[in-house]
C-alpha positions in Angstrom: 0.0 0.0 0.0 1.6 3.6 -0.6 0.8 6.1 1.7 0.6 10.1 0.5 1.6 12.8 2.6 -1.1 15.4 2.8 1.2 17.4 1.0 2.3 15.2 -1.6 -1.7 14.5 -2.1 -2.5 18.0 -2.7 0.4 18.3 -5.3 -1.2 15.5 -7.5 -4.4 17.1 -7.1 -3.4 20.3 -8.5 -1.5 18.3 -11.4 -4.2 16.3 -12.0 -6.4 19.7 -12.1 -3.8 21.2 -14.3 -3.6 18.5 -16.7 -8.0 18.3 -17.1 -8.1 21.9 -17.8 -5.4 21.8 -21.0 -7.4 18.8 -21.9 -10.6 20.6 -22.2 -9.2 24.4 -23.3 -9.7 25.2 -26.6 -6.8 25.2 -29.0 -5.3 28.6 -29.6 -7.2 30.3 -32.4 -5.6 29.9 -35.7 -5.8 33.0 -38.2 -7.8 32.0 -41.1 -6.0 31.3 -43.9 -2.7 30.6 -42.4 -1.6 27.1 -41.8 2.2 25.7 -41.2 3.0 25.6 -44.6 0.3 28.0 -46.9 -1.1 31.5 -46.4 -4.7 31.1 -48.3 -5.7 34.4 -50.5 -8.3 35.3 -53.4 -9.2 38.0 -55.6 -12.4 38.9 -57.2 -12.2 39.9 -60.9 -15.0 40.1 -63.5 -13.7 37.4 -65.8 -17.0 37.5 -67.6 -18.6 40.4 -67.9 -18.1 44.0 -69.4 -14.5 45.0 -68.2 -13.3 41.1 -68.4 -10.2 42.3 -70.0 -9.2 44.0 -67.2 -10.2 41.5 -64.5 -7.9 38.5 -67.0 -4.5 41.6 -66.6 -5.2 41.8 -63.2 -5.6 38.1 -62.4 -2.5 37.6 -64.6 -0.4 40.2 -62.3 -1.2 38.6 -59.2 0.0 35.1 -60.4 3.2 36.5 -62.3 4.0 37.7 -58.7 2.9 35.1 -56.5 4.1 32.2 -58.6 7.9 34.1 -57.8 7.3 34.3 -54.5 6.5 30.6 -54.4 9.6 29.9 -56.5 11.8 31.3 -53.8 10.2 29.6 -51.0 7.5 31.6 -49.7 7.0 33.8 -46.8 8.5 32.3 -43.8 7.8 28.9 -45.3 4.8 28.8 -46.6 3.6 29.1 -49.9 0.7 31.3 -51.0 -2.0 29.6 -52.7 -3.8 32.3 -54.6 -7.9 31.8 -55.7 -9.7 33.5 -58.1 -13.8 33.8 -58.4 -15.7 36.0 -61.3 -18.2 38.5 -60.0 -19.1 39.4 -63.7 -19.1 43.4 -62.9 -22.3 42.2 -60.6 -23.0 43.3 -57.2 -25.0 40.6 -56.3 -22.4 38.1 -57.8 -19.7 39.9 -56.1 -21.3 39.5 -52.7 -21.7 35.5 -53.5 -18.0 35.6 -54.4 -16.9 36.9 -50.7 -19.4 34.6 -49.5 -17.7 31.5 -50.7 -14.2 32.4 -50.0 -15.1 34.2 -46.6 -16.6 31.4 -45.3 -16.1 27.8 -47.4 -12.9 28.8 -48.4 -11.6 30.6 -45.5 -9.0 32.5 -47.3 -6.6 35.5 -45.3 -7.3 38.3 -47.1 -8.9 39.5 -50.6 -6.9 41.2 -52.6 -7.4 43.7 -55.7 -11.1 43.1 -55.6 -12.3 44.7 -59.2 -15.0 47.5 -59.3 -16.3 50.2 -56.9 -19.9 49.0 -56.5 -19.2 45.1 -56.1 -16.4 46.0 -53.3 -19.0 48.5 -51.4 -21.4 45.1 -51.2 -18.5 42.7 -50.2 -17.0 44.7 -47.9 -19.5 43.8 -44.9 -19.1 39.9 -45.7 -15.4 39.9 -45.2 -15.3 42.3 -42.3 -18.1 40.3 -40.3 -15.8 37.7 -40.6 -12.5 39.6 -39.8 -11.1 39.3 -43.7 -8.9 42.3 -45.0 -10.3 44.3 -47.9 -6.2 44.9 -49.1 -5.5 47.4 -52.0 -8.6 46.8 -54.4 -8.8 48.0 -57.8 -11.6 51.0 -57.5 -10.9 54.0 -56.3 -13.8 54.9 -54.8 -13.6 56.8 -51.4 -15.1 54.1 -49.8 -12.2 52.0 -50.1 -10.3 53.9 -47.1 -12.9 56.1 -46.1 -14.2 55.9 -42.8 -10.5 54.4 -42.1 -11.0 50.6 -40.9 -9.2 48.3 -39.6 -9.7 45.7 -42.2 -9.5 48.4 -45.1 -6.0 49.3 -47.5 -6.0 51.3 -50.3 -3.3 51.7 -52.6 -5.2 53.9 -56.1 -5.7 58.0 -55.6 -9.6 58.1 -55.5 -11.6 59.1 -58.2 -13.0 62.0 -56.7 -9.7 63.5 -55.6 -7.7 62.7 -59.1 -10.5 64.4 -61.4 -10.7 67.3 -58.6 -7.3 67.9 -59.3 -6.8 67.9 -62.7 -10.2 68.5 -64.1 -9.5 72.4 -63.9 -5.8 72.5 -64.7 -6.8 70.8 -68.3 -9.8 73.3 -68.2 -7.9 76.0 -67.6 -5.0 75.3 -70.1 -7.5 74.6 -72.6 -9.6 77.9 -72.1 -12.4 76.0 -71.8 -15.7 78.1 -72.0 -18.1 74.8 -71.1 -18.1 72.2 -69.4 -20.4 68.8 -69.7 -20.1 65.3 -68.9 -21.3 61.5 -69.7 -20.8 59.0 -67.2 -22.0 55.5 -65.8 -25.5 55.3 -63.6 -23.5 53.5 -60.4 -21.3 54.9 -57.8 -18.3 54.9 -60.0 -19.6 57.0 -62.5 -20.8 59.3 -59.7 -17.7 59.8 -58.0 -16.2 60.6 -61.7 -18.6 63.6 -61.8 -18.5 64.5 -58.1 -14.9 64.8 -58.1 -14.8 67.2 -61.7 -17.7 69.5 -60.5 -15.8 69.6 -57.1 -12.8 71.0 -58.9 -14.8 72.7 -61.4 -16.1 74.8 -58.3 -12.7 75.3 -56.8 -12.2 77.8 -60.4 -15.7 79.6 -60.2 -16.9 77.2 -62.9 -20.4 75.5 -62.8 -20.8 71.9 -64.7 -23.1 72.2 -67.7 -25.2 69.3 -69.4 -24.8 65.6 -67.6 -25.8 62.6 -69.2 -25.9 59.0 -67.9 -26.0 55.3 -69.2 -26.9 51.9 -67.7 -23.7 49.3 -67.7 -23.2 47.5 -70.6 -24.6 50.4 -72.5 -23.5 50.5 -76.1 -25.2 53.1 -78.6 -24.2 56.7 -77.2 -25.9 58.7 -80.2 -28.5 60.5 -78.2 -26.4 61.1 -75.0 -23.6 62.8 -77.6 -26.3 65.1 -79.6 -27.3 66.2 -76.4 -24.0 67.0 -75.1 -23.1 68.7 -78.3 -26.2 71.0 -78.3 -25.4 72.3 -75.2 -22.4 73.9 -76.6 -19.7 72.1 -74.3 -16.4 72.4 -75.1 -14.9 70.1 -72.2 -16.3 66.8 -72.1 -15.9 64.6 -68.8 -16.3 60.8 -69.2 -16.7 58.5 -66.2 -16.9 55.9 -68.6 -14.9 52.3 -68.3 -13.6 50.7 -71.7 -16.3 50.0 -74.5 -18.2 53.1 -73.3 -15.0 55.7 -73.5 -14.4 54.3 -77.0 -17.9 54.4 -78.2 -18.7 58.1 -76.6 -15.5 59.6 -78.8 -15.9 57.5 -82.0 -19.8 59.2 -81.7 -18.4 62.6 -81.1 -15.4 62.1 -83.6 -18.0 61.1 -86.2 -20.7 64.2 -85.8 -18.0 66.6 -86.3 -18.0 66.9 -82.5 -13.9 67.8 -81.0 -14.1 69.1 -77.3 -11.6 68.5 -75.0 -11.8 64.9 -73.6 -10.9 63.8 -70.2 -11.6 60.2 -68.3 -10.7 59.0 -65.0 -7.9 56.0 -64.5 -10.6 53.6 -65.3 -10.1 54.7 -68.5 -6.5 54.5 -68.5 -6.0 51.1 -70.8 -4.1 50.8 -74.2 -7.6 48.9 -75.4 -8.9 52.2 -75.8 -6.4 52.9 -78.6 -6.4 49.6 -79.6 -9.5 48.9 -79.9 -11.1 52.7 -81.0 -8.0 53.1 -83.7 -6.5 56.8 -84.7 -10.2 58.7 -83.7 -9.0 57.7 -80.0 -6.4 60.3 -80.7 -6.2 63.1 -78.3 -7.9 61.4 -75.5 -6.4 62.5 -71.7 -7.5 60.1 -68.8 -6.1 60.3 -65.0 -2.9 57.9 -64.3 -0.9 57.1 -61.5 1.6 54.8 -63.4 3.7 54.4 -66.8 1.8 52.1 -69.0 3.8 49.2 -69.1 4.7 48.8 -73.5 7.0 46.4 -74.6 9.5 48.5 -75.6 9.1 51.4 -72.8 12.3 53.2 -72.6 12.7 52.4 -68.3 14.9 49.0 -68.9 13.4 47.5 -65.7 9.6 48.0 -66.9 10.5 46.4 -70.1 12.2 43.3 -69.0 9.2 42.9 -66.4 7.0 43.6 -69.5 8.5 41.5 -72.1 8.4 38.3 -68.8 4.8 39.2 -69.0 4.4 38.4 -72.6 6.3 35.3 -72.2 4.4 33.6 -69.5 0.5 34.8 -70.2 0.8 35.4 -74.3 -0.5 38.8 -74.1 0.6 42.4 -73.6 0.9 43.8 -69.6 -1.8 46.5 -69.2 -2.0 48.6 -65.8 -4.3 46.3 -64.4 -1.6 43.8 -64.6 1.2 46.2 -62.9 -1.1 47.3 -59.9 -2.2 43.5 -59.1 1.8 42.9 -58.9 2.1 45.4 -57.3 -0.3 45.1 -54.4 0.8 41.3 -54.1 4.4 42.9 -53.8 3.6 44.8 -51.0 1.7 41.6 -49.2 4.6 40.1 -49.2 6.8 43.0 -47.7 4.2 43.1 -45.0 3.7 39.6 -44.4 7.6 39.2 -44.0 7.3 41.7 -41.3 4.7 40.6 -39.7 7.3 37.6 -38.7 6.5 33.7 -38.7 3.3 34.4 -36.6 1.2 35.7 -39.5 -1.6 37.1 -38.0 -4.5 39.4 -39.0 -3.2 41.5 -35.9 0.4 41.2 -37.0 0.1 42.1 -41.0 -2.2 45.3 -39.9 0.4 46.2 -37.8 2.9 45.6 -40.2 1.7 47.7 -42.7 1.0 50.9 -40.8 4.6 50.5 -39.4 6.3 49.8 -42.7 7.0 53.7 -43.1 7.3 55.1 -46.6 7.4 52.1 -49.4 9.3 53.8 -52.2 8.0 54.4 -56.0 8.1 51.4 -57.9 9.6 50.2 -61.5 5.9 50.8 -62.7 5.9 54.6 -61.8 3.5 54.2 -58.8 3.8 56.9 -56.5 5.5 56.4 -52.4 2.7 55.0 -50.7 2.6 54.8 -46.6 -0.1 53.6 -44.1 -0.9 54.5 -40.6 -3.9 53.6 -38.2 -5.6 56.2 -39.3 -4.6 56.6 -42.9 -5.6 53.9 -45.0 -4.8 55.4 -48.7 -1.5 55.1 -49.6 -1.0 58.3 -51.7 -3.3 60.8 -53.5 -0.6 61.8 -56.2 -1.6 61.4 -60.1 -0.9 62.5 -63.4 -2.3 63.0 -66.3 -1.6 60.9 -70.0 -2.8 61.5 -73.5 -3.3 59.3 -76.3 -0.7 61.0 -79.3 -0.1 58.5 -82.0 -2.3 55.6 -80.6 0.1 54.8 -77.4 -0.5 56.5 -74.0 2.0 59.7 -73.2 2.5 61.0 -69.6 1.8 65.0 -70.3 1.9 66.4 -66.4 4.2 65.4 -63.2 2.8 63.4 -60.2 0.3 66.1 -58.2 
């Protein structure tokens, strides 16, 4: 028989305790997403719908960059597996989208989600469930406005780019009127908004506005319209198809205002696709557009690498998706071996000033209260059917 001290008793009690309460705690919560060996992310693109050739670049970018990451190992070990789901341009299918990968798919973040109205309806879904909204391509105000948590924006907002150089172009064309065409959603709002806020700043009023539905594609009464009223200045918050059918309608009733779009507008389709009428066309940029044979060596190369592996030419769509995956990585490196949601916000409002890129992009930086990286553009025109950068970074 062993006899126990009352001491020795009440140590095996308390060990005993010890040991049934690890047995019964719950096991440390695991970030979503991040397991020993992968970090799980997506991106929404419409891969079937209106501005498909811009969600294919921008799916295209994210998988040049995350397929080198992969090659060299990962971040801290793991891998990045990288998911893709089409919202079509939809709201409604963009909100199904976050829905699958929020919750069946449990991915770490969403990145470069296309398109200002389908982000404004996902954005709930993935915050409910703690999933960052990081760097999407719309620049809409809601993107880092109020500043959230959960919320990192990398493209100057529509609003604040056509403020800006709406009435410097105005003014250096002596513009007498101004009028404008634009899509019936928020985007094509915050188009207008932002050039009738800048309008304002120089004592000028905007004239005739005109809208279309999505997917709109005969512009002849919208155009006669804006040409009756005189205008002389013509504002388009138009995407691809719409920009180039709006001018090729002008061009063709003898119709030559000044033409300005936002950096939706900002593709080399628009010249490809609308031919030598596109001529003369100015649109809001904050990067070089990536050509083959642009004269920065290091933008060519990473052009030209482009063409190899995908078969088609690099559009901006293509740079900013690179570049947003880029700047994951910086900031999941940081953020150490414990990869956190906790640990990569942290990361990235501590990561100071990120320098301008090979693509042109401006010096972003992030801070718990500032979720937009820069609000710095420039202007381009179309001369000769390629893109031209015609004004510094402002």
């Amino acid at each position: 028989m062993i006899h126990r001290t009352p001491r020795l008793a009440t140590l095996l009690s308390a060990g005993l305790s010890a040991l049934a309460a690890l047995a019964t705690a719950p096991a440390a919560a695991q970030t979503q997403g991040v397991s020993k060996n992968q970090i799980v992310i997506a991106t929404i693109q419409d891969l079937s719908g209106p501005v498909a050739a811009y969600g294919k670049a921008a799916r295209n970018g994210i998988q040049l960059r995350v397929d080198e990451i992969n090659e060299q190992g990962g971040i801290h070990g793991r891998k990045i597996k990288l998911l893709v789901e089409d919202n079509g341009y939809d709201p409604k299918r963009a909100v199904l989208a976050a829905q699958k990968l929020v919750n069946q798919d449990k991915v770490f973040l969403i990145a470069s989600h296309i398109g200002t109205p389908m982000n404004n309806a996902a954005m709930p879904v993935m915050f409910d469930k703690g999933v960052i909204n990081f760097m999407p391509l719309s620049a809409g105000r809601e993107m880092f406005e109020p500043p959230h948590k959960l919320k990192f924006a990398s493209v100057a907002s529509y609003f604040d780019t056509m403020r800006m150089n709406v009435p410097k172009l105005y003014k250096e064309k002596n513009a007498k009127q101004a009028c404008t065409l634009y899509q019936d959603d928020d985007y094509g709002l915050e188009v207008v908004r932002g050039a009738e806020a800048g309008l304002k700043d120089i004592g000028v009023a905007m004239g005739e506005k005109t809208t279309y539905k999505r997917g709109a594609t005969d512009f002849s009464s919208q155009v006669a319209r804006l040409k009756a009223s005189n205008c002389d200045f013509l504002v388009l918050g138009t995407i691809i198809r719409e920009t180039i059918g709006a001018i090729a309608e002008a061009r063709k009733t003898g119709w030559n205002p000044t033409i300005i779009g936002s950096q939706a507008a900002f593709t080399d389709l628009i010249h490809k696709l609308g031919g030598k009428g596109m001529d003369g066309f100015y649109a809001v940029s904050t990067v070089f557009f990536p050509y083959l044979d642009v004269e920065q060596p290091a933008l060519r190369f990473w052009a030209n690498k482009y063409k190899t592996k995908f078969g088609d030419d690099p559009s901006t769509y293509s740079t900013g998706t690179y570049a947003t995956i880029d700047i994951f990585i910086r900031a999941a490196q940081k953020a150490g071996p414990n990869l956190t949601t906790d640990s990569f916000v942290k990361a990235m409002e501590t990561m100071g000033e990120i320098p301008p890129d090979m693509f042109g992009t401006p010096p972003l930086s992030f801070s718990p209260t500032k979720r937009l990286g820069s609000t710095l553009s420039r202007l381009s025109q179309i001369q000769n059917g390629r893109w031209k950068v015609v004004s510094d970074l402002r």
